[in-house]
N, C-alpha and C positions, 0 to 999 in steps of 0.2 A: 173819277180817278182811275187809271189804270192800274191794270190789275201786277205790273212787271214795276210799278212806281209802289208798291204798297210795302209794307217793312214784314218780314218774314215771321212767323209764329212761335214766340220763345218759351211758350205753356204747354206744357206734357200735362195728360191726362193719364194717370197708371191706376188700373184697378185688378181684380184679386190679389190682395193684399188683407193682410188678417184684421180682424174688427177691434183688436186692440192693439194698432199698429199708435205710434205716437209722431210729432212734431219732429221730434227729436231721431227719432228713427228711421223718417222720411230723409233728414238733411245726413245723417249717416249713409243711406241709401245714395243717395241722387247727390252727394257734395262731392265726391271725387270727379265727375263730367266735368264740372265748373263751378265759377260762381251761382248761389240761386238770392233770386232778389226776393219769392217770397212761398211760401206753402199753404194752400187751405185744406181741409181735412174737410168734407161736410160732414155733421151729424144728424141723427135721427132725430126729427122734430117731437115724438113723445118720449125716447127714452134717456136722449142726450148722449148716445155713442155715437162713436165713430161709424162711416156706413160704407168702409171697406173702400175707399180708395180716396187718392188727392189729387188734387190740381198741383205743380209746379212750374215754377215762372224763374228762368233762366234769365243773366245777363246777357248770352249772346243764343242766337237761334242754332251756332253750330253746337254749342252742347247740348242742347237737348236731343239735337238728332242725333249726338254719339251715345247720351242715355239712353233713347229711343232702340237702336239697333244693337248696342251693346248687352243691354238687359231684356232686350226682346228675345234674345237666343239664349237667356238660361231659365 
């Protein structure tokens, strides 16, 4: 597959972000760029918190990279 034929990357990866940041918090953050289709938080496998940053998954790949450059400069 060529690399100019593949679909653009619609997943931001954001971290330092506080350890009790929530689901809810995140789509406050990141829901003004655009639609988000889904958010994962990973947690810490012994303690069950949060481990400071999420995954987000955009409906189109241009909002991520206006979250991308827009929240990278504050």
């Amino acid at each position: 597959m060529s690399f100019y034929l593949s679909t653009p990357n619609r997943s931001l990866f954001a971290r330092n972000l506080a350890y009790n940041t929530r689901f809810e918090e995140s789509l406050c953050k990141f829901g003004p760029y655009g639609p988000i289709v889904s958010v994962y938080i990973p947690l810490d496998f012994y303690t069950r918190c949060p481990r400071g940053f999420p995954y987000v998954q955009f409906e189109d790949f241009r909002d991520a990279e206006d979250a991308l450059h827009n929240l990278d400069r504050k």
